[in-house]
C-alpha positions in Angstrom: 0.0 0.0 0.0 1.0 3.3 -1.0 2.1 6.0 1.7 3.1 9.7 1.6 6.1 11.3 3.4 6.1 14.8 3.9 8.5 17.2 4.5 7.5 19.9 6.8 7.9 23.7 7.5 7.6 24.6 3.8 5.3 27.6 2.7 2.9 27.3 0.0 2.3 30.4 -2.0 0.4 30.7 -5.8 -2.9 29.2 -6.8 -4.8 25.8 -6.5 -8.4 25.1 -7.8 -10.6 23.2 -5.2 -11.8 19.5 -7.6 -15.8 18.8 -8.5 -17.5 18.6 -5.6 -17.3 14.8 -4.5 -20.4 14.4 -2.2 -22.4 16.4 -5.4 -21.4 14.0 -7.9 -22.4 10.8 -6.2 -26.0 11.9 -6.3 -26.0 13.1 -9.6 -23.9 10.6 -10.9 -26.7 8.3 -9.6 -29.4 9.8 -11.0 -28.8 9.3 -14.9 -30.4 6.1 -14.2 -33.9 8.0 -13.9 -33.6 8.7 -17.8 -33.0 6.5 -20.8 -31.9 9.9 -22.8 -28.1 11.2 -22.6 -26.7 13.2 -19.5 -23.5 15.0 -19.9 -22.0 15.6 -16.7 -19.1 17.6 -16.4 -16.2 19.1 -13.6 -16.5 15.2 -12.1 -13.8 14.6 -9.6 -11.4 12.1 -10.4 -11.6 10.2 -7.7 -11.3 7.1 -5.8 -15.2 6.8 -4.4 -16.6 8.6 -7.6 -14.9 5.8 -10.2 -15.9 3.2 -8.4 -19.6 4.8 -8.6 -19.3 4.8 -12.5 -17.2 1.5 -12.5 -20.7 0.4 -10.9 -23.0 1.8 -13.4 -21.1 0.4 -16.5 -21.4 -3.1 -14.9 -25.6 -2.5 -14.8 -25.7 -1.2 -18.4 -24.9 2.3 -18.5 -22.9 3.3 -21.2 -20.3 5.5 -20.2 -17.6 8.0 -22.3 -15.3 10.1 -21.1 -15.3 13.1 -22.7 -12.1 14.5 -20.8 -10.8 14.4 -17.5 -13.7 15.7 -16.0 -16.6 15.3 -18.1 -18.7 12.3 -19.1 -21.5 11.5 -21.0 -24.2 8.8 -19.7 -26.8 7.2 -21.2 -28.9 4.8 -19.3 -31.0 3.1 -22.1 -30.4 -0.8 -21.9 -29.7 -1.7 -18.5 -28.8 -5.3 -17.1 -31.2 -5.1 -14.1 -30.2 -8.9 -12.8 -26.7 -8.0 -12.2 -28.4 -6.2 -9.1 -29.1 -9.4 -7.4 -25.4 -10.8 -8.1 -22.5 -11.6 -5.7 -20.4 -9.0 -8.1 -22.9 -6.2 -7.4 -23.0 -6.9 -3.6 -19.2 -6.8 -3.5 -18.7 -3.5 -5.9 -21.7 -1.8 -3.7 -20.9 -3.1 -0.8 -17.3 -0.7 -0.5 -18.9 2.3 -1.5 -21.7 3.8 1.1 -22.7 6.4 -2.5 -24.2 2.9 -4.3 -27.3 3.7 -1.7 -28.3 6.0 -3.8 -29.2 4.0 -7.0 -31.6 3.2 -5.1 -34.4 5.5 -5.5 -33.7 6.0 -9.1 -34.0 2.0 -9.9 -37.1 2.2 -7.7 -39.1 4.9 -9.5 -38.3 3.9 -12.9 -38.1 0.1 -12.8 -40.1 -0.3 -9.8 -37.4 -2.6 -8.1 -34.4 -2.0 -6.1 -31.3 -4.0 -4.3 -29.3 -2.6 -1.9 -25.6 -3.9 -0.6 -25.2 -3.0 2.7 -23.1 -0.6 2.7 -19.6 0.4 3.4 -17.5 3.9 3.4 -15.9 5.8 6.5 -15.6 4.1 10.0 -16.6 7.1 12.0 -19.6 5.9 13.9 -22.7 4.7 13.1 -24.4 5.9 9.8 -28.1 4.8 9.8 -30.1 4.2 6.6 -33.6 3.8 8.0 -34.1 7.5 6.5 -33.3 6.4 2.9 -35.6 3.0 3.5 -38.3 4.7 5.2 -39.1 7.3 2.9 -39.3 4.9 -0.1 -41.0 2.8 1.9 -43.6 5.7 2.3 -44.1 6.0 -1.3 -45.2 2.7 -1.9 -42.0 0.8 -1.4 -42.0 -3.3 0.5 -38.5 -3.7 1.8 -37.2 -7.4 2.9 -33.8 -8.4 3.6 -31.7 -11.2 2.2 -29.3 -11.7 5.6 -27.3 -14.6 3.9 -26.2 -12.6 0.9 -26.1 -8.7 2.5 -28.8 -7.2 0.4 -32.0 -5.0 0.8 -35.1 -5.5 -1.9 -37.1 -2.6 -2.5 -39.9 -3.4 -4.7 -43.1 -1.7 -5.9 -46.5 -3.3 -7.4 -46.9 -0.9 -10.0 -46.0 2.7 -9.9 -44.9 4.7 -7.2 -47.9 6.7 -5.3 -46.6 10.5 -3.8 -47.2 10.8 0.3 -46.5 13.4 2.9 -43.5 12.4 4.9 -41.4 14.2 8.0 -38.0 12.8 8.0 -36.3 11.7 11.2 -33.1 13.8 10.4 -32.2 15.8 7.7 -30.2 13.2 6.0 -28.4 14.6 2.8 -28.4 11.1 1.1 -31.3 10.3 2.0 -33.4 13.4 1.0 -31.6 12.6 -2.5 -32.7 8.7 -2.6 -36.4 10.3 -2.1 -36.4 13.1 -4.4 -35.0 10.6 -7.4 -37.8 7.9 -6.3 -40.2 10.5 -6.0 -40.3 12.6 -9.1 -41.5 9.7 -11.1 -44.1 8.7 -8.5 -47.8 9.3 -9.4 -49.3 12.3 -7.2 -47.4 14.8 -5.1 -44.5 14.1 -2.8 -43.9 16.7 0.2 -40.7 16.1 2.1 -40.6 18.3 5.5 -37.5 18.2 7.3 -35.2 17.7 3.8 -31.4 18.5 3.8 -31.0 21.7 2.0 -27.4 21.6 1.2 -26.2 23.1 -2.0 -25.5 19.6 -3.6 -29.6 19.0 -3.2 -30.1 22.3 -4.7 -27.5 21.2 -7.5 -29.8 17.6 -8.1 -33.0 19.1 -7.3 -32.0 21.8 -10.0 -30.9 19.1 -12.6 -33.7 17.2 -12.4 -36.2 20.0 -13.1 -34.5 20.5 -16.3 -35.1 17.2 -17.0 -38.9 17.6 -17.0 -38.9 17.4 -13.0 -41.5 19.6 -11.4 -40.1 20.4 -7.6 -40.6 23.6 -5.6 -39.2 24.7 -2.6 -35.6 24.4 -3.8 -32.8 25.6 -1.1 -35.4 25.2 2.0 -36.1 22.1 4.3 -40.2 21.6 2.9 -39.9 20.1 -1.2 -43.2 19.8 -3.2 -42.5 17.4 -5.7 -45.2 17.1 -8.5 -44.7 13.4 -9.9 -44.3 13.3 -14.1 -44.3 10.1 -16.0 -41.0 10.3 -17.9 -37.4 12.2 -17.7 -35.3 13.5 -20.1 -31.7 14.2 -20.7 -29.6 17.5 -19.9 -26.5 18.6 -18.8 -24.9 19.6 -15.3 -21.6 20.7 -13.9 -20.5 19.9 -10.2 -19.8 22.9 -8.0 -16.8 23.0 -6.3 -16.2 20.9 -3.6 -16.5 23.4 -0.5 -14.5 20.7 1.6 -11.5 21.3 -0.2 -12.2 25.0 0.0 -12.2 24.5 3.4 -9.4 22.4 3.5 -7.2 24.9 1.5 -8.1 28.0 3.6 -6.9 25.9 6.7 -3.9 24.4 4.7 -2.8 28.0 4.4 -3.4 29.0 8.1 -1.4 26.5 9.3 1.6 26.7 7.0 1.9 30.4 7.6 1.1 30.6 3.6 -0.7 32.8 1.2 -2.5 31.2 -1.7 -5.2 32.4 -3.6 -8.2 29.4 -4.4 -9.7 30.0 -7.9 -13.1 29.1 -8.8 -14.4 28.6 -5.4 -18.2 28.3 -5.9 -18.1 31.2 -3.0 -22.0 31.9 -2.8 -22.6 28.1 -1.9 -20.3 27.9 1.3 -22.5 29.2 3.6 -21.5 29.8 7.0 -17.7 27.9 6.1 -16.0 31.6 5.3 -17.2 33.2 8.6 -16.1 30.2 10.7 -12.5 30.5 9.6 -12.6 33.8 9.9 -13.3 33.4 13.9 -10.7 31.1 14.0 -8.3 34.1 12.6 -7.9 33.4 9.3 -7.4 36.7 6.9 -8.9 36.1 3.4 -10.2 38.1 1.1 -12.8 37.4 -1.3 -12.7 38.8 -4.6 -15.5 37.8 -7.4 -15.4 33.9 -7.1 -11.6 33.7 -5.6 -11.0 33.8 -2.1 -6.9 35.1 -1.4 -5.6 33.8 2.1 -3.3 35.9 3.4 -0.4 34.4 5.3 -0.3 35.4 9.2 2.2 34.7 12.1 -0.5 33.5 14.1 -4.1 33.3 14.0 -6.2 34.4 16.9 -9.3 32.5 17.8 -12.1 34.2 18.6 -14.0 34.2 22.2 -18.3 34.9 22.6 -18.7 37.9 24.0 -19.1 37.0 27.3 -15.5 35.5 27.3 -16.0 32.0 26.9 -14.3 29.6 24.3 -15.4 29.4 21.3 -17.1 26.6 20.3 -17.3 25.4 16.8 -19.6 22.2 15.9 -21.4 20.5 13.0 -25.0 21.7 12.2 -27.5 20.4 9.0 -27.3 22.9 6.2 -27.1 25.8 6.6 -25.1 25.2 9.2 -21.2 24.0 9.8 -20.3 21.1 7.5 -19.0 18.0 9.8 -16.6 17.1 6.7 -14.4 20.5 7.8 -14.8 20.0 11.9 -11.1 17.9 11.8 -9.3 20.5 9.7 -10.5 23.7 12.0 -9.5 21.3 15.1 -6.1 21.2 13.3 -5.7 24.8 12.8 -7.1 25.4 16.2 -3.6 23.7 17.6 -1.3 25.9 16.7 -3.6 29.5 17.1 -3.5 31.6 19.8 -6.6 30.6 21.9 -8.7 27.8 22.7 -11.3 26.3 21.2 -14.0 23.7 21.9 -15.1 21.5 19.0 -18.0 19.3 18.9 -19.0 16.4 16.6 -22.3 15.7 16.8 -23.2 13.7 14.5 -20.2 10.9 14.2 -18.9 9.3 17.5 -15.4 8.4 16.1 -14.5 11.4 14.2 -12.2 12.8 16.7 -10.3 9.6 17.4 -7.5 10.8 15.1 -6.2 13.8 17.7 -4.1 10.9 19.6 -2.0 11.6 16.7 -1.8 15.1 16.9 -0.9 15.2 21.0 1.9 12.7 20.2 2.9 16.0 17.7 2.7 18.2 20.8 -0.3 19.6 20.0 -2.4 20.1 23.1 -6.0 18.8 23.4 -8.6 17.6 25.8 -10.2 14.8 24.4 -13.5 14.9 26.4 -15.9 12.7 25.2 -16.4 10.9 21.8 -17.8 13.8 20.1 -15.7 16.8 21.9 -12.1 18.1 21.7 -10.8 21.0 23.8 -7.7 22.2 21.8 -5.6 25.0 23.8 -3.1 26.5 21.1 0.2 26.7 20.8 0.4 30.0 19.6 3.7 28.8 17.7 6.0 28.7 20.5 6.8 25.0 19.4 6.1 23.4 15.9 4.3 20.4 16.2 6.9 17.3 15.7 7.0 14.9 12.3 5.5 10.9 13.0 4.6 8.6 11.4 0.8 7.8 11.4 -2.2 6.2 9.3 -4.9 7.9 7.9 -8.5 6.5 9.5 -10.6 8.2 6.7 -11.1 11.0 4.3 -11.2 13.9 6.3 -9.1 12.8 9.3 -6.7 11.6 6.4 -6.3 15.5 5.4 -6.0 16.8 8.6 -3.0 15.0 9.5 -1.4 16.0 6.3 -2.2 19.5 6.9 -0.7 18.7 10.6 2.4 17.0 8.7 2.7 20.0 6.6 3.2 22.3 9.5 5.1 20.0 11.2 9.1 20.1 12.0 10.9 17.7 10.0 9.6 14.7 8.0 6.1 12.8 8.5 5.0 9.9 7.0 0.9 8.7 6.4 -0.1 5.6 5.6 -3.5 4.0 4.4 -3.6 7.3 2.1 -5.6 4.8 -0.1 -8.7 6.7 2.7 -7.3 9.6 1.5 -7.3 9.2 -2.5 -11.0 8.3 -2.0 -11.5 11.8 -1.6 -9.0 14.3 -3.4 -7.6 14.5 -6.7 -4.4 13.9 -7.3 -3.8 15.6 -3.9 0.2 15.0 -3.6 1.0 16.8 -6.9 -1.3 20.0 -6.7 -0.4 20.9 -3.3 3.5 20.1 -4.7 2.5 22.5 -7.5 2.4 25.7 -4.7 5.1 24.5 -2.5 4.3 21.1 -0.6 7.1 18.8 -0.5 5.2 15.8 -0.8 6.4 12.5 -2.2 4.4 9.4 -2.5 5.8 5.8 -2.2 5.1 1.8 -3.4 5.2 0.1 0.0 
């Protein structure tokens, strides 16, 4: 397996585009199964989780070209719907927690679904009784084959709209409804829906389809069922992780870098929280220029206290960022408190960064108390192993600020989610080298 060692201390400086958006392009990437008419799909991230996604769909039928790097073109039109059932498809499905959403798609056009159960990060428990029980809702019967790892969804006929609450705001799961129900006969409300942009983004594509939803960008969807979808075309925003990512990349390397083509008017609340943790930036059209600084000063609430930064649904604090601002957070001059809420094993990785010398209070599974250094002492190179995506980047970004050289294994966690990560942060300064074990 391959691992990356990483000299430390070096500053970054010029300019680095953030990749398509990863957690966008698994829905829509999904959903050119509602349509038997072409779908060209472009700034795709090349990516570990996203390939295997279309490695999936060629195996059912889809016919797949690649355009370029990051476009494709889809067509869904002659689909082998048995390979569902197969020990293949189980296996293939199985690794990837984004095959959950061919779900709703399969469902609403074919009227018949299996489901692998499903793999992805190991940070806690991920439930899917959202996804299951709002297609359940619309007309769905779910049973469970235990001896081979699959879910059957079937429907007698089509699809019949309902009113449904969800449980919890579940961005994969909104997205498994919405495809199921936008074919279903009748109207569909969904109260409680995720809202993030990469629902806008699907909920958007599939009205030029021929969808008919309203409510677009709030937490209540009306979706008017229509018989039939056609094709379009759709390009991925970029991915506001790796904004994130970058803007904290910066911060703690002492760095200026300027991120092109940042998507700025869908990250939400992400620009003001690093700005309370003291990072200077300036936005300019859709760029955002991050200005290298000594030492970043965290913010307190006005009566004093820490500042507390934790995960909220949309609009709120992406979880996917929480690791990198509890990275920066170790070296600024403050304290800050930061709480997972909705993943109990998130913050396991900071074992690795006290054995750097950074200091943190580990408190609970789902809060960290960092106290910063304030750069009186660089955090110290290790070796360590990356747990999943997001932890996977924080330690580099910890390795990259680090004195002397670092080593991360298991960066197969971290290919699932960044491009070609090693040789565009090289490409602005990162001394970054990555080698056949």
């Amino acid at each position: 397996m391959d691992f990356f060692e990483i000299e430390g201390g070096r500053k970054l400086s010029g300019e680095i585009t953030p990749q398509g958006a990863k957690n966008e392009a698994l829905q829509i990437i999904n959903a050119v199964l509602l349509t038997n008419e072409p779908m060209m799909i472009s700034n795709i991230p090349d990516i570990v989780d996203v390939n295997r996604q279309i490695d999936i769909l060629r195996t059912i039928g889809v016919r797949v070209e690649r355009r370029s790097k990051d476009t494709y073109l889809f067509q869904a039109d002659n689909l082998h719907l048995a390979y569902i059932q197969s020990d293949d498809f189980r296996d293939k499905a199985g690794k990837l927690r984004g095959s959950l959403m061919m779900a709703g798609p399969l469902l609403g056009r074919f009227g018949e679904a299996y489901i692998a159960k499903p793999g992805g990060d190991k940070i806690g428990r991920r439930r899917v009784d959202t996804h299951f029980q709002g297609l359940i809702n619309l007309g769905a019967t779910l049973t469970e084959d235990s001896k081979h790892a699959l879910f059957r969804l079937s429907a007698s006929g089509r699809l019949k709209g309902a009113n449904m609450l969800l449980d919890e705001p579940s961005v994969t799961g909104t997205a498994n409804i919405v495809m199921a129900a936008v074919l279903a006969e009748g109207v569909t409300t969904i109260y409680h829906a995720a809202c993030e942009p990469y629902i806008q983004q699907l909920c958007n594509m599939l009205n030029r389809m021929g969808a008919k939803i309203s409510g677009i960008g709030s937490n209540h969807l009306r979706i008017q069922g229509v018989e039939a979808l056609g094709g379009t075309s759709h390009r991925m925003l970029a991915d506001m992780i790796e904004v994130g990512s970058f803007m904290g990349m910066a911060a703690m390397t002492q760095s200026g870098i300027t991120i092109k083509n940042a998507d700025v008017e869908y990250l939400g609340i992400i620009p003001e929280v690093f700005r309370k943790m003291g990072v200077s930036f300036d936005i300019q059209g859709n760029d955002i220029i991050v200005h290298p600084s000594e030492i970043c000063e965290i913010d307190t609430f006005m009566d004093g206290s820490i500042l507390t930064v934790s995960d909220h649904p949309w609009p709120g604090f992406t979880p996917d960022l929480l690791s990198i601002v509890l990275v920066m957070a170790t070296q600024c001059k403050g304290s800050a408190l930061i709480h997972q809420k909705m993943f109990e094993s998130r913050l396991f990785f900071v074992d690795k960064l006290i054995e750097m010398g950074a200091q943190i209070i580990l408190c609970d599974p789902h809060r960290a108390t960092v106290i910063g250094l304030e750069r009186k002492q660089p955090l110290r190179a290790i070796s360590m192993t990356s747990p999943d995506i997001r932890a996977g980047v924080a330690l580099l970004i910890a390795a990259l600020s680090a004195e002397g050289i670092s080593r991360i294994y298991n960066v197969e966690q971290i290919d699932r989610g960044y491009q070609d990560i090693e040789h565009r942060l090289n490409a602005i300064g990162a001394g970054i080298k990555r080698i056949k074990d």
